[in-house]
PDB file of N, CA, C and O in Angstrom, chain B, residues numbered from 101:
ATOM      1  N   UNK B 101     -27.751  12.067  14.983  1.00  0.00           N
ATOM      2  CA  UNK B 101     -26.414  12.663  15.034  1.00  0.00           C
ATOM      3  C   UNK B 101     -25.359  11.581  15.297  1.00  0.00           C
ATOM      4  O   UNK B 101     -24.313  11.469  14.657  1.00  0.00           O
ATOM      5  N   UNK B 102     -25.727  10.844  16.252  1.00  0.00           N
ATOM      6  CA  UNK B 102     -24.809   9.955  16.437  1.00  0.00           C
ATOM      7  C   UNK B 102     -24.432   8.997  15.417  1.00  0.00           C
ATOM      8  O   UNK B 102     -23.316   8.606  15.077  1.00  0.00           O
ATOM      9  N   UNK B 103     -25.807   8.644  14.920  1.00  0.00           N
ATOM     10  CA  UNK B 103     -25.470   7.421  14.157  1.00  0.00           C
ATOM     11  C   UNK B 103     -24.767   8.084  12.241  1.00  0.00           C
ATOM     12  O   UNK B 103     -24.526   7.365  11.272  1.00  0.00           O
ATOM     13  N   UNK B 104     -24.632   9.622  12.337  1.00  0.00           N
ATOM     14  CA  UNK B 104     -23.999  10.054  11.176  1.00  0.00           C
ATOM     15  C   UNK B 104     -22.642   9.749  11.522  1.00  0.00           C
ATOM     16  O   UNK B 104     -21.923   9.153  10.720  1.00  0.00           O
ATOM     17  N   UNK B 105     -22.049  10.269  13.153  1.00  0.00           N
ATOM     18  CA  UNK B 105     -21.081  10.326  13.600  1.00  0.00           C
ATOM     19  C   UNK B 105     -20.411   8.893  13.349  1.00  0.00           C
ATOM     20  O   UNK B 105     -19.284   8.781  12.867  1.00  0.00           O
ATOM     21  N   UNK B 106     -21.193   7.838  13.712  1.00  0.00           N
ATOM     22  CA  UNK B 106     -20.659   6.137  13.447  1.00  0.00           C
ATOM     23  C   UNK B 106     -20.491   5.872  11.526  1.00  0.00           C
ATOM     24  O   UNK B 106     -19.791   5.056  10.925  1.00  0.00           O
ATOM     25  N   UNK B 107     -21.147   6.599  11.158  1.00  0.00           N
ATOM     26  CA  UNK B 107     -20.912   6.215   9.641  1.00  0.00           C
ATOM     27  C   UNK B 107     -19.877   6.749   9.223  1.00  0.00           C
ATOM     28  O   UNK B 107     -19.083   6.192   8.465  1.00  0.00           O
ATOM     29  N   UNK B 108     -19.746   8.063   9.733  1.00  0.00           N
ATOM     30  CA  UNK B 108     -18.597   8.973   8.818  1.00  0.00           C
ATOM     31  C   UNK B 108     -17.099   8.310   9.800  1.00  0.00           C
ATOM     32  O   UNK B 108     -15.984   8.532   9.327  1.00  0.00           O
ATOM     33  N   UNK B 109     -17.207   7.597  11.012  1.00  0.00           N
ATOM     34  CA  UNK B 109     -16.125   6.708  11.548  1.00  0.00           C
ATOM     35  C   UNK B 109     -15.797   5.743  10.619  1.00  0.00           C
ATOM     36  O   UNK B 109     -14.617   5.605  10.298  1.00  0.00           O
ATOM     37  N   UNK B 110     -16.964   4.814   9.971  1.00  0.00           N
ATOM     38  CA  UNK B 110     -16.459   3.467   9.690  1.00  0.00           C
ATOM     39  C   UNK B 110     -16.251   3.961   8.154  1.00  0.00           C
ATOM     40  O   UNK B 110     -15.345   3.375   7.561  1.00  0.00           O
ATOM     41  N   UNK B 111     -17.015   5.035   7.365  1.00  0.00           N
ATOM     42  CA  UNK B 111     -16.065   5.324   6.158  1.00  0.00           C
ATOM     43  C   UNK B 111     -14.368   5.745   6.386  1.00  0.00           C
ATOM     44  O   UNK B 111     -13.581   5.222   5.597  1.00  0.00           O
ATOM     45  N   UNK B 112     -13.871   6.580   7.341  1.00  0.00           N
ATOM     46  CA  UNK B 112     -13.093   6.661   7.856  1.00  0.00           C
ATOM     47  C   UNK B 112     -11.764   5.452   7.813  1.00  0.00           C
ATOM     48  O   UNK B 112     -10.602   5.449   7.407  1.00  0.00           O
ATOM     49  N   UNK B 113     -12.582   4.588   8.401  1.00  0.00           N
ATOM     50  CA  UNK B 113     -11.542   3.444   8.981  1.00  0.00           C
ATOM     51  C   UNK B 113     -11.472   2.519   7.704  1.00  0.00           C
ATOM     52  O   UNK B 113     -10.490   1.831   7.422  1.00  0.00           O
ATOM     53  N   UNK B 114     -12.809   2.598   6.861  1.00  0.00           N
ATOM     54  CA  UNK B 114     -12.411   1.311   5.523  1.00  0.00           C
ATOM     55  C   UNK B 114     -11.470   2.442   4.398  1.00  0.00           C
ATOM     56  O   UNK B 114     -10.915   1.864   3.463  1.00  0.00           O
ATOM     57  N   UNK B 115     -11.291   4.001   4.478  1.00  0.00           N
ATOM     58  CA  UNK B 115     -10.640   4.593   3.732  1.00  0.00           C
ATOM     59  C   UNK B 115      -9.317   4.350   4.069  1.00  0.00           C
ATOM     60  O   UNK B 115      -8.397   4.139   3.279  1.00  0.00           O
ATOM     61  N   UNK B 116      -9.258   4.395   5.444  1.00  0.00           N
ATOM     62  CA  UNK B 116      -7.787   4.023   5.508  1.00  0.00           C
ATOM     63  C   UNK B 116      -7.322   2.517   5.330  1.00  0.00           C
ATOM     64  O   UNK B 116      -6.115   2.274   5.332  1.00  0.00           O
ATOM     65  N   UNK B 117      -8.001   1.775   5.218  1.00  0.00           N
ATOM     66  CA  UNK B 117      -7.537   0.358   5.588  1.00  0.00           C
ATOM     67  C   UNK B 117      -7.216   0.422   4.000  1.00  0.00           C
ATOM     68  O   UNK B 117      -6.034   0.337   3.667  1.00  0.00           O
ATOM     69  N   UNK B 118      -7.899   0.522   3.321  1.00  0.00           N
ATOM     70  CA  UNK B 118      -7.795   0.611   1.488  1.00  0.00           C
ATOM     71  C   UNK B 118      -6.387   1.195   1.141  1.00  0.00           C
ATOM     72  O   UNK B 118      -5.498   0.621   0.511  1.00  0.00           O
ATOM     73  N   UNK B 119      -6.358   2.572   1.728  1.00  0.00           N
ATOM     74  CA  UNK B 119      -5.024   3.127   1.729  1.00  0.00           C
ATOM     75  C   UNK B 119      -3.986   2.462   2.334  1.00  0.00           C
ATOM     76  O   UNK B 119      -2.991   2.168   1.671  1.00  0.00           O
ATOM     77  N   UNK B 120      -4.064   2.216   3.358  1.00  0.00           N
ATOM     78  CA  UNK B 120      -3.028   1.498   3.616  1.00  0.00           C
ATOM     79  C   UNK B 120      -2.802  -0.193   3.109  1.00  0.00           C
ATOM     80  O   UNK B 120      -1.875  -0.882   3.534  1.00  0.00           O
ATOM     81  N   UNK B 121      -3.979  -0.746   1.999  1.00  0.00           N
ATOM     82  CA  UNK B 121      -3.411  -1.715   1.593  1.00  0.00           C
ATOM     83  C   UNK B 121      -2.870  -1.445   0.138  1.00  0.00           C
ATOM     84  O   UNK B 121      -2.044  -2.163  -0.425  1.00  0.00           O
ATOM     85  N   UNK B 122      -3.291  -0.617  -0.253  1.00  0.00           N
ATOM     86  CA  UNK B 122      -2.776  -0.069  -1.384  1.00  0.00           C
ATOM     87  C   UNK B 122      -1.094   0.391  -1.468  1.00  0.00           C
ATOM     88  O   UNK B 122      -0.267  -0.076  -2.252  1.00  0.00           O
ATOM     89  N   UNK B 123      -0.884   1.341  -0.522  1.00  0.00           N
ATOM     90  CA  UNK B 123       0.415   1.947  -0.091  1.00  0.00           C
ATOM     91  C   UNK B 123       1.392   0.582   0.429  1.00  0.00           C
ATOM     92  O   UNK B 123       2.612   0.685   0.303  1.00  0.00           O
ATOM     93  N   UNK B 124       0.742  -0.810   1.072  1.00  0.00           N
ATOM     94  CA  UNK B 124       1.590  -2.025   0.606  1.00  0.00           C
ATOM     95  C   UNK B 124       2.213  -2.355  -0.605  1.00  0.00           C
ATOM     96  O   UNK B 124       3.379  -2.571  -0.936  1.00  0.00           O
ATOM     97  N   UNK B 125       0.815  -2.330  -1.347  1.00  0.00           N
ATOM     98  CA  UNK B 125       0.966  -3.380  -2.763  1.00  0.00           C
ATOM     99  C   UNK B 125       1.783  -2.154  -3.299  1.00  0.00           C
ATOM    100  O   UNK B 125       2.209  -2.706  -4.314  1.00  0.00           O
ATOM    101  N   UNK B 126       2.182  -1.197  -3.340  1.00  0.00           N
ATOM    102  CA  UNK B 126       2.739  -0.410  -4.161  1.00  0.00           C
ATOM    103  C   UNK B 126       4.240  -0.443  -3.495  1.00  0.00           C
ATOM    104  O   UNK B 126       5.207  -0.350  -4.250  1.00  0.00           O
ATOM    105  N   UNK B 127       4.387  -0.544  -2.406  1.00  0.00           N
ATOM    106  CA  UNK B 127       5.721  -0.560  -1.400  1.00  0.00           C
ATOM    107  C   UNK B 127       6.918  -2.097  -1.776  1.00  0.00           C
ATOM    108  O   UNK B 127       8.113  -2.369  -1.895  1.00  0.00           O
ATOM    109  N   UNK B 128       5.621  -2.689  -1.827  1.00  0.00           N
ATOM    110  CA  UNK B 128       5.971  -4.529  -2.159  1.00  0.00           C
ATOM    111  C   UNK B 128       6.350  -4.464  -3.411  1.00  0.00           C
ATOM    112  O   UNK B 128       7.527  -4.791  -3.559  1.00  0.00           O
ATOM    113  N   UNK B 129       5.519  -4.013  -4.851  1.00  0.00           N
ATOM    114  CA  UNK B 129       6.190  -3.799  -6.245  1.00  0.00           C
ATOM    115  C   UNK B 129       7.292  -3.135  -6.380  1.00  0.00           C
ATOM    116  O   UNK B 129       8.170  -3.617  -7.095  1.00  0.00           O
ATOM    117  N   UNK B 130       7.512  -1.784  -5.678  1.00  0.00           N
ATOM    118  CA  UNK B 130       8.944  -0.784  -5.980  1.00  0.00           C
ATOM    119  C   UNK B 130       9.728  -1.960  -5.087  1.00  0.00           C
ATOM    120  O   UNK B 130      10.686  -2.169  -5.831  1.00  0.00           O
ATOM    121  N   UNK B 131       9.835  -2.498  -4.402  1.00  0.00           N
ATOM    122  CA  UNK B 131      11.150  -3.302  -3.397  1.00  0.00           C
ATOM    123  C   UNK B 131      11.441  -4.722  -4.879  1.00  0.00           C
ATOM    124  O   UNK B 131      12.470  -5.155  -5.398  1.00  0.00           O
ATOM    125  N   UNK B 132      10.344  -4.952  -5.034  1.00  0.00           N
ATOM    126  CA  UNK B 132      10.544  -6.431  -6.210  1.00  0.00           C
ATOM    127  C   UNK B 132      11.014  -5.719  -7.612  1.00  0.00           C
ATOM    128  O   UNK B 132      11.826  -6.286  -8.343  1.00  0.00           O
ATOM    129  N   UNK B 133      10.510  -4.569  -7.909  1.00  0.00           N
ATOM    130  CA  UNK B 133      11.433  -3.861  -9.319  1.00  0.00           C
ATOM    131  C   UNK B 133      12.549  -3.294  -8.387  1.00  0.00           C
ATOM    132  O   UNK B 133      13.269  -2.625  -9.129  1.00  0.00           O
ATOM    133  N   UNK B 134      12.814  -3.267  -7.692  1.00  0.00           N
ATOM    134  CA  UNK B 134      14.333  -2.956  -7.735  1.00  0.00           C
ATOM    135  C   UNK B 134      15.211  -3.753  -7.005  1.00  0.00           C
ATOM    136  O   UNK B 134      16.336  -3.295  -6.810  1.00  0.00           O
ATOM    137  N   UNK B 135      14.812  -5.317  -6.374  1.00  0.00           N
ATOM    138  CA  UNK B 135      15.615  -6.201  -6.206  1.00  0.00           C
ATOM    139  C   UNK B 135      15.481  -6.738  -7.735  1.00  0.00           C
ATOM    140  O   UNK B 135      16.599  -7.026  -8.162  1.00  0.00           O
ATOM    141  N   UNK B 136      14.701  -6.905  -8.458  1.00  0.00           N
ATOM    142  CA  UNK B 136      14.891  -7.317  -9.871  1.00  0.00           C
ATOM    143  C   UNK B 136      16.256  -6.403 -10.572  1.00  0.00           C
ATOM    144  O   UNK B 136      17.296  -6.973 -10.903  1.00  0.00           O
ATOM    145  N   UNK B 137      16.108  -5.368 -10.677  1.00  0.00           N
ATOM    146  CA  UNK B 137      16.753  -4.321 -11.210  1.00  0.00           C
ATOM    147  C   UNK B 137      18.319  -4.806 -10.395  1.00  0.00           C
ATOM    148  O   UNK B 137      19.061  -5.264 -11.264  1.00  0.00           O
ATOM    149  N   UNK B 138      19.021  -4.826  -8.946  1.00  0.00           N
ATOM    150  CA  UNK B 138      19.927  -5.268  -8.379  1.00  0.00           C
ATOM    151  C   UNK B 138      20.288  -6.596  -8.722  1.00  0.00           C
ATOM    152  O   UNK B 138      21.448  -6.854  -8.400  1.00  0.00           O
ATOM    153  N   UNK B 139      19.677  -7.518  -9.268  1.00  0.00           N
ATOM    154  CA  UNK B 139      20.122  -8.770  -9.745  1.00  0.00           C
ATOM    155  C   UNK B 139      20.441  -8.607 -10.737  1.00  0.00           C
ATOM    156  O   UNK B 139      21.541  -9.041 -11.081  1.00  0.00           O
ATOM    157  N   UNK B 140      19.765  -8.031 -11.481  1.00  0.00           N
ATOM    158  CA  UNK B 140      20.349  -8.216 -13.382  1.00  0.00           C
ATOM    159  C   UNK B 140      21.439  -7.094 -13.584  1.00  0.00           C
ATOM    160  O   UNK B 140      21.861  -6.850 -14.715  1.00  0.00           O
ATOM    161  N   UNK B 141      22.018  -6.220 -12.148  1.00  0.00           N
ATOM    162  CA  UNK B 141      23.219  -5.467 -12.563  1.00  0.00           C
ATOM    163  C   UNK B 141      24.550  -6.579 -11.846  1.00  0.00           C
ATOM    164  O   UNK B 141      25.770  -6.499 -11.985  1.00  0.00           O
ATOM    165  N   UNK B 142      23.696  -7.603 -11.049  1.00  0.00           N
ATOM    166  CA  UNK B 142      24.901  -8.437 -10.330  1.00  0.00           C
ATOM    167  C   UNK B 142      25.211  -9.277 -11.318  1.00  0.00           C
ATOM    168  O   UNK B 142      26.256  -9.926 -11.297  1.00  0.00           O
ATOM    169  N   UNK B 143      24.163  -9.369 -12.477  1.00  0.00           N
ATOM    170  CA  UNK B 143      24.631 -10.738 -13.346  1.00  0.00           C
ATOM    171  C   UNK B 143      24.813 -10.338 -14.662  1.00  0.00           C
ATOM    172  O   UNK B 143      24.892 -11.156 -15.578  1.00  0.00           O
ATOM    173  N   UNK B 144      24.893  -9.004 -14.838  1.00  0.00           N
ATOM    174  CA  UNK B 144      25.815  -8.217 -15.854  1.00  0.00           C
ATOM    175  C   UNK B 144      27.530  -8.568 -16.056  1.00  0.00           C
ATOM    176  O   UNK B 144      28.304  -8.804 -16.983  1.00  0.00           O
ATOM    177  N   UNK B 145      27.584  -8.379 -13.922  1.00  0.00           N
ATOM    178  CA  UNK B 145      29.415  -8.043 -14.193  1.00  0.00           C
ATOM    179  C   UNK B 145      30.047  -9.932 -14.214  1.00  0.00           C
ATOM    180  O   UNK B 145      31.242 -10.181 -14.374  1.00  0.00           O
TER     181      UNK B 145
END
């Protein structure tokens, strides 16, 4: 029992760590497309 209890923890903790490196790399791309996107309207005008 216990040692199901320690597995279904450490799937747990590598699901989130995944998620939360994922929910970076996706946080980090939308900020770089749209400082991209804010430069090429500054060097429009």
């Amino acid at each position: 029992m216990a040692q199901r209890l320690r597995e279904g923890a450490t799937m747990i903790l590598v699901a989130g760590t995944v998620l939360v490196a994922l929910g970076h790399n996706v946080a980090s791309a939308l900020t770089l497309s749209d400082l991209s996107e804010a430069t090429a309207c500054l060097f429009r005008y």
